[in-house]
N, C-alpha and C positions, 0 to 999 in steps of 0.2 A: 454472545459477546463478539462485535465486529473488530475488526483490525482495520487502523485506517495509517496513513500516510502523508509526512507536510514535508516537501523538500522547501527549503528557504537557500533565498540569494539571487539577487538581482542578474547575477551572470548567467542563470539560470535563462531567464526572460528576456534578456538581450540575447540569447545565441552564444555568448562568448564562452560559455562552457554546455555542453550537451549532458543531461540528467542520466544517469545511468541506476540508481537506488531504485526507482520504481522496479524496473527489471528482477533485480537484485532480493529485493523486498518481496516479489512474489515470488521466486525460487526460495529464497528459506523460509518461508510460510508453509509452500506446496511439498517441500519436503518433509515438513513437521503432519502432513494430513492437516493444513489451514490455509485458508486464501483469504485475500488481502480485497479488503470492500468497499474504500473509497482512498483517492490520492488527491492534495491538493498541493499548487505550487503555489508560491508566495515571496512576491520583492522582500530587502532590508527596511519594510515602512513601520515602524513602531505600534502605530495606532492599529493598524490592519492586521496584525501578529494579534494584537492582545484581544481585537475585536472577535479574530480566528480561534484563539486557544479559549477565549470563554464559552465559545461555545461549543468547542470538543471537549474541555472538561466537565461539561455538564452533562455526557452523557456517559455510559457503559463502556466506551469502545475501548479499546488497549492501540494507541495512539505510539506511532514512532515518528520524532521530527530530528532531520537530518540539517545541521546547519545553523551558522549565526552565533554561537555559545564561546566564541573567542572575545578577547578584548580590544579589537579594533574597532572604531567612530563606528563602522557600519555593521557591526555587532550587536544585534537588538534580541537575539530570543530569552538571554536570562531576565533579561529586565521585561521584555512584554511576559513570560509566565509567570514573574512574580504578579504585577501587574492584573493578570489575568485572575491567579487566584485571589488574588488580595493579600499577599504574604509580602512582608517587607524582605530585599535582597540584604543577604547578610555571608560573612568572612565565613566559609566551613571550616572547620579546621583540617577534617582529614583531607576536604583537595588540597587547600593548603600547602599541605604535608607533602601531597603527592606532588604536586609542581614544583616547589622546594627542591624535593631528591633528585627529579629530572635537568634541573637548572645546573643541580650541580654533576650531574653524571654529565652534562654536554661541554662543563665549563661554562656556562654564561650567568649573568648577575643575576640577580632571582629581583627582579624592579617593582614599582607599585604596579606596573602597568602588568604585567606577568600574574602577580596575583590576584589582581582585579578578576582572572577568568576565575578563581577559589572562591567569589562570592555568588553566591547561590541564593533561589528563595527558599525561605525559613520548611523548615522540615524535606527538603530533600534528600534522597536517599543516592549514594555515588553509584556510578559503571563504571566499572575499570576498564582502561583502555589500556590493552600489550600493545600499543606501536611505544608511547612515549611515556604512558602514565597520566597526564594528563586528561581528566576522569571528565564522563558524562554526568548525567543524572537523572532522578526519576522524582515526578511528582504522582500518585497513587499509579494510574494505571495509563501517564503519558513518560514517553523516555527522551531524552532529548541528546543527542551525540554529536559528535563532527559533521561536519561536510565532504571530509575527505573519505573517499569510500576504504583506503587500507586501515582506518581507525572505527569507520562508520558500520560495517558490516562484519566484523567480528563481535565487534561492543551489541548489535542486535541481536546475535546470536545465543553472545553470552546472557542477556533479559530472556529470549526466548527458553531457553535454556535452565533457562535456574527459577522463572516464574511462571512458566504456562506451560509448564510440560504437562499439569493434568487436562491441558484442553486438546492436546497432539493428537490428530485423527478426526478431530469433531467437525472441521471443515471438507472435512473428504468427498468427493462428488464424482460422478465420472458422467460422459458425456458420447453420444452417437448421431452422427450426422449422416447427411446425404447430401448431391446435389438434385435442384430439382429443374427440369425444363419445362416450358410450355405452359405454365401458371406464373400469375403477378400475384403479389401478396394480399391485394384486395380480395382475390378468391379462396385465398389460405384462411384467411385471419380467422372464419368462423370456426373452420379444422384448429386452429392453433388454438383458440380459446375454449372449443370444448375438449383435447387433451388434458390441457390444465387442470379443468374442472372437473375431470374422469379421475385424473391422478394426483393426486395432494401432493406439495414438495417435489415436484417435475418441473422444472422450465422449459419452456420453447423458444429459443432460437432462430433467429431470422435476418440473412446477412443477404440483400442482393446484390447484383453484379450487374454493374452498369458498361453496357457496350457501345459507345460514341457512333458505333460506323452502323451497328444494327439497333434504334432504339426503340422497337417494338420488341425484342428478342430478350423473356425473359428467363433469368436461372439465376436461382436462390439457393445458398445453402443454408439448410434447413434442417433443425436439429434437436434433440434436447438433452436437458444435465438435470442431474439431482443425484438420491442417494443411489447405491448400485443397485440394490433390489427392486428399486422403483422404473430405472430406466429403460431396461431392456421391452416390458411389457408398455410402456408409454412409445415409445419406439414404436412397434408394431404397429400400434394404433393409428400414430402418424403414417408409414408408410403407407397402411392399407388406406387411409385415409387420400392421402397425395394419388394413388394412383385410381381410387373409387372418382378421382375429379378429373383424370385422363393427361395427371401429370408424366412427364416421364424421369427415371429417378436413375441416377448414376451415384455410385461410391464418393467420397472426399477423392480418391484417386482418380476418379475418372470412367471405373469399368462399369460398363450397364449392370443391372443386377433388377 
């Protein structure tokens, strides 16, 4: 079961606001022992929401989408995930309920327009939000919350929290690198690809560094991740490998080794 990610909002894609959920998203994942496997960003376009959400709920993933679930014009995710599933949007009662109590803890009129965020599509399940009350929601295994991160990232905690706790740890991986000089990855890749196939559930890693002033001068860092028991022996393999080819191998820090 992957985890995946949709930040929505036009401001997003203009620059006028800078995304910070992604970040966010993979620290309480990575504290839970789970990482996060794909992230997608996405204007206020109606069509492009619902064409997006059909086809993340057609699969397995456990889907968090950040944004859009207010009732302003440019407000489109409750109506693209109804839309998406095929579920007609309809009044909940308990958000209802919950913006109601809010409207009047602040003093302000509780209007159509206020309630309009209470309608949901049909079988939603609520997320309580502790900033205002003012609830998210969950359709099977996508959650759908604020844009605002002091609402957005407790509300994910609280899903993580209360629904996948029996998966906490299943994502856990850990990861050792090097850097490498003296070799391009065209002379790697056949090292790289038979590690893999020596160790089932190892990835190989491969980030070069490109030097403007020296551009024959190669160094790559060079690495891999999976489970713990797996890495350290896949490791070895690489290094002996990297230096059986007359690479020369320095730490992530720097110090030759």
């Amino acid at each position: 079961m992957a985890f995946g990610l949709i930040v929505i909002g036009d401001e997003i894609l203009s620059g006028k606001r800078q995304d910070k959920h992604f970040a966010k998203a993979r620290e309480l994942l990575a504290a839970r022992g789970l990482k996060l496997a794909w992230v997608r960003y996405l204007g206020d376009e109606r069509p492009r929401l619902v064409a997006n959400l059909r086809e993340t709920l057609a699969t397995d993933d456990v889907v968090f989408s950040c944004g859009g679930i207010g009732a302003t014009p440019d407000d489109h995710t409750r109506q693209a995930a109804a839309e998406a599933l095929g579920a007609p949007l309809v009044p909940h009662a308990g958000a209802r309920e919950l913006i109601a109590a809010h409207m009047a803890e602040i003093g302000q009129p509780l209007t159509p327009e206020r309630l309009r965020m209470g309608e949901l599509p049909e079988g939603a399940a609520l997320i309580p939000n502790p900033y205002n009350r003012i609830p998210g929601f969950s359709l099977g295994r996508h959650h759908f919350v604020p844009g605002f991160p002091v609402m957005a990232w407790p509300m994910i905690e609280w899903v993580l929290d209360t629904h996948y706790r029996h998966l906490f740890g299943g994502g856990a991986e850990v990861e050792r690198g090097m850097r490498v000089t003296g070799l391009n990855e065209g002379t790697l890749t056949p090292l790289m690809d038979a590690v893999e196939a020596e160790h089932p559930g190892v990835h190989v890693y491969s980030l070069p560094r490109i030097d403007p002033e020296r551009r024959f001068h190669y160094e790559i860092d060079l690495g891999v991740k999976g489970p713990a028991d797996r890495v350290e022996p896949a490791f070895a393999r690489l290094r002996a490998g990297v230096l059986a080819l007359g690479g020369v191998v320095a730490d992530q820090a720097g110090s030759d080794r």
